[in-house]
N, C-alpha and C positions, 0 to 999 in steps of 0.2 A: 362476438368478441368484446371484451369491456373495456371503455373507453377510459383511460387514463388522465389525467393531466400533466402537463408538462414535466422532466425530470429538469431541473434548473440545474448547471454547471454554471457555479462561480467561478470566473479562472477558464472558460470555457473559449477563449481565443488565444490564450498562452499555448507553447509547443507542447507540451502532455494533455492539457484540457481539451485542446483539439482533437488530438488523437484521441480521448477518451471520446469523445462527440463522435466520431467519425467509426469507434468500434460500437459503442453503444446502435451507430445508427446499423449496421452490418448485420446484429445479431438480432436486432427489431425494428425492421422497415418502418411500419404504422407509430413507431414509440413516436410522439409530441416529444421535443427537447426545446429549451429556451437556453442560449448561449449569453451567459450575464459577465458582465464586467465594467470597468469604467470606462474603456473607449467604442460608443455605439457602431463605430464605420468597423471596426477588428470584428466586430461582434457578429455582426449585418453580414459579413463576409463568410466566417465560419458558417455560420445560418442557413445560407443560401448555399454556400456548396452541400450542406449535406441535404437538406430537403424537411419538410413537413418542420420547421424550425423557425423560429424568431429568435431577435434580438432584446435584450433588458439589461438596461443601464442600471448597476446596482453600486448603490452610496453604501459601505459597510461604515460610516459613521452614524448612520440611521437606524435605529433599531427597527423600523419597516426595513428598510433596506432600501426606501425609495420607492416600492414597487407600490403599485396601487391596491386600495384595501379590496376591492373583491378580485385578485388575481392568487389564484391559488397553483399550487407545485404538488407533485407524487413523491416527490425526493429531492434533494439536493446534496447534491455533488462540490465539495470544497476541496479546490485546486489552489488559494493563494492563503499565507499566514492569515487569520482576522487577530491581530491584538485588542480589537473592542469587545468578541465575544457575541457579536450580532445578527450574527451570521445561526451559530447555534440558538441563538436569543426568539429569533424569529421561525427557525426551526420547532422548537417548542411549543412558542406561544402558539402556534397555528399547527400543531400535533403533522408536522410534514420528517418521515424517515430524513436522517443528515447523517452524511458520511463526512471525513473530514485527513487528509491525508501530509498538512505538516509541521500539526505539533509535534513540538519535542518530550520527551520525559522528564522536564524541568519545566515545563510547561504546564503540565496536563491536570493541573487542581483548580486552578478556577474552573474549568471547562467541567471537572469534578464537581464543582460544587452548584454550579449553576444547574446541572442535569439534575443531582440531588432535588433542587429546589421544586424544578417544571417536570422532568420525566412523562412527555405525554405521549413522545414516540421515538422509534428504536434511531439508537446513535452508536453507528460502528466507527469506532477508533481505529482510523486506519493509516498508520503512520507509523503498521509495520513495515517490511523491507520492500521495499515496489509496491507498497499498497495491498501487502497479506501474501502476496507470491511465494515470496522464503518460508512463514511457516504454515503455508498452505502444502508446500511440496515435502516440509517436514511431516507433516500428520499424515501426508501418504506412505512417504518410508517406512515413517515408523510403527506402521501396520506390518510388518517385518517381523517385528517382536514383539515375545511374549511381556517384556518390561522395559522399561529404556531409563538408563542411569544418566546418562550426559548426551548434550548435543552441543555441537561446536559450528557456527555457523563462519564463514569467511566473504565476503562479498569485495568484489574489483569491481569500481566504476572507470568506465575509461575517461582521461582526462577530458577527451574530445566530446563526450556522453556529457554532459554536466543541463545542458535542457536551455529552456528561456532562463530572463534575469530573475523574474520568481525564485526559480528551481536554484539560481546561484546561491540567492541571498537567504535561500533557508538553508545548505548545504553550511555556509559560516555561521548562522545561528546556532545551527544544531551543533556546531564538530569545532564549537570554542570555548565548550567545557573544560576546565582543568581534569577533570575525574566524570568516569562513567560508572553505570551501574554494571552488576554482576550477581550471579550465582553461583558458588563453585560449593560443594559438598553438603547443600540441604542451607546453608547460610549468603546472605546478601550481603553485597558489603561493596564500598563504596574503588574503586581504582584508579590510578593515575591512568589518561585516556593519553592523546600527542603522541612522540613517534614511541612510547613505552609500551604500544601494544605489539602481538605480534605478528611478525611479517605475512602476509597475505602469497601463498602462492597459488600463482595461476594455474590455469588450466592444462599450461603444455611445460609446467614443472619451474616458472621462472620467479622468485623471488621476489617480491615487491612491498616495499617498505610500507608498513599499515598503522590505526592506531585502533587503540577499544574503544567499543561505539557503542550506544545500547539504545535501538530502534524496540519499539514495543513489543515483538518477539521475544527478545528476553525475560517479561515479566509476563508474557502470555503462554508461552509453550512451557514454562514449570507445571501451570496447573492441565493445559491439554494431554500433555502427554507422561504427565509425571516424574521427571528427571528432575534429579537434586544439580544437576550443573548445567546452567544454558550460558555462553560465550558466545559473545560476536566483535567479530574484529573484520575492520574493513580497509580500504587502499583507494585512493583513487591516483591513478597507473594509467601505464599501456596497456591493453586485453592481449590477448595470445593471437586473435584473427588480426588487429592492426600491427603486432606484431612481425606477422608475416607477411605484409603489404596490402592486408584488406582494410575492409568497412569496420571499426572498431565494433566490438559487440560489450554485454553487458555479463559477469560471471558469477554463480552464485557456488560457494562449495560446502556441504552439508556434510558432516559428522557425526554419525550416532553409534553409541554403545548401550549393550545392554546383552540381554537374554534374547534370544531372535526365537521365533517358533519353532524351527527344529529342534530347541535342547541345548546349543551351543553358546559359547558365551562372545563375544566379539566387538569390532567395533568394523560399521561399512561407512563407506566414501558414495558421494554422490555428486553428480553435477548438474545445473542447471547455468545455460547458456541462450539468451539470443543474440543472433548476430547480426540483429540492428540495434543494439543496443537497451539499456534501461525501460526507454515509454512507450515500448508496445507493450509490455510486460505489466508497468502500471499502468498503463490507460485500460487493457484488459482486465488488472484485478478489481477497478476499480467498476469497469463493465456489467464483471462478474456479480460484483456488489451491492449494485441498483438493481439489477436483476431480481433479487434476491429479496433485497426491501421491499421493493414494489409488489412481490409478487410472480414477476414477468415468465418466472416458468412454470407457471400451473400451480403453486401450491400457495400455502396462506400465506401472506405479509407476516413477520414476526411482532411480537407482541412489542411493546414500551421494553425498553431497556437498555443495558449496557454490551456492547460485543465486538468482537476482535472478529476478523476477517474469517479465520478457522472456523468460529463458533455458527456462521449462519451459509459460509461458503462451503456446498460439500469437496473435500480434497480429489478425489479421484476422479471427477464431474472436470474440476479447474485445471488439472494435471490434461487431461486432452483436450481441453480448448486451446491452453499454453502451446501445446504441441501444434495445434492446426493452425494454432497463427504462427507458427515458424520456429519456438523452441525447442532446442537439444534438452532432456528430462533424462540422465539414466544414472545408472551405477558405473562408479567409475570402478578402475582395473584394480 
């Protein structure tokens, strides 16, 4: 078996980064994980419940990162904003796969420009919807059809789902734009996003006041799947299970039109649900990910470059893992 190094999770004692650590360890015992952050005792802890793991104290004011020059990573895992860039910085310089899950699309050009510069190994942008979930479950559907004109994606986070304070304070970062991006008939063009997007309904038919949001799906699934119009409109609400007096859960509702294989022309409904909520969903996509980079399931590492969750995650592979860890996946009525 070949011995890896460490997959570093920045963010790797926060409520998602843990659960990323805790799935990563599930689907590979032997994987080496280092759980980095700035507090060592949080770290030290996460560490030790999962096993075969260390803690590392990382300074993202450093462009080492703090970490000592001969300590080397397989990947790294980014769970928390870096506004220094250092994080990818350090990625680079030392040719280690970096996943990175919360910039924004108002964000994502210096991170552009610096990959430009260094490009020495692969860097998935993943800061689409749970970490590539949404249009990973897209690129399944939409094996459906023979052509796909529009997808319309809808997402309910419940308000009780919102994560550690990481996860708060990119939620206002991202979602205080005046205007979102769009695609609607082959042209981009800029929208007023706040309560002018439109309503999000749930799963069990109830209305919920949303706004347009534009998570990297949007400017990704144009080119995967070929559609002149990708919308996303999101809410954060009540789910439809805390509705009913349960455990709030997390709801995705997927939209596609087009040509479908049989001949017809149409448009399906689809749903995707877990009922714990948002970060099993991304701690798994983001499982999926490292997997992926690394290698971990038997085939090559991918080469230097740029990609989207879609691009190196196979869909139908991720569509039954989502499910074994406890996702509702189907077509709605």
């Amino acid at each position: 078996m070949t011995t890896h190094k460490p997959v570093l999770i920045i963010g790797g004692a926060g409520f998602v980064g843990a659960l990323a650590a805790r799935t990563l360890r599930k689907l590979h015992p032997k994987l080496p994980i280092a759980i980095g952050g700035r507090n060592l005792e949080k770290a030290e802890a996460v560490a030790k419940e999962i096993g075969n793991a260390e803690a590392v104290v990382i300074d993202l004011n450093r462009k080492d990162l703090g970490v000592a020059a001969n300590k080397g990573f397989s990947a790294i895992a980014m769970f928390v904003y870096d506004d220094t860039l250092n994080a990818l910085h350090y990625a680079q310089t030392n040719a280690v796969p970096y996943l990175s899950v919360s910039t924004g699309i108002q964000e994502i050009g210096p991170e552009i420009a610096l990959y430009a510069h260094k490009a020495n190994a692969p860097f998935l942008m993943g800061s689409s919807w749970l970490g590539g979930a949404a249009s990973l479950a897209v690129v399944h559907f939409a094996r459906q059809f023979e052509t796909v004109d529009s997808i319309e994606i809808t997402a309910l986070l419940d308000e009780h789902d919102m994560g550690g304070p990481a996860a708060e304070a990119d939620f206002t970062r991202l979602t205080m734009m005046s205007s979102t991006l769009g695609l609607e008939s082959g042209k981009w063009h800029w929208k007023p996003s706040g309560e002018q997007g439109r309503s999000v309904t749930s799963v069990d038919g109830r209305q919920v006041p949303g706004l347009s949001y534009a998570p990297f799906d949007v400017f990704s699934l144009p080119v995967t799947t070929g559609a002149e119009t990708v919308l996303f409109d999101f809410a954060l609400g009540e789910t439809a299970s805390r509705h009913r007096g349960e455990h709030f859960s997390t709801e995705i509702t997927i939209a596609i039109s087009g040509k479908r294989k049989d001949g017809t022309e149409g448009r399906s409904r689809y749903e995707f649900v877990h009922p714990e909520g948002q970060a099993p969903v991304t701690a798994l996509a983001v499982a999926l990910a490292v997997e992926r980079l690394v290698g971990l399931d038997g085939k090559a590492a991918p080469a230097p470059g740029l990609y989207f969750a879609e691009m190196l995650v196979e869909a139908d592979h991720a569509i039954k893992r989502f499910k074994e860890f406890g996702a509702s996946i189907k077509q709605a009525a």
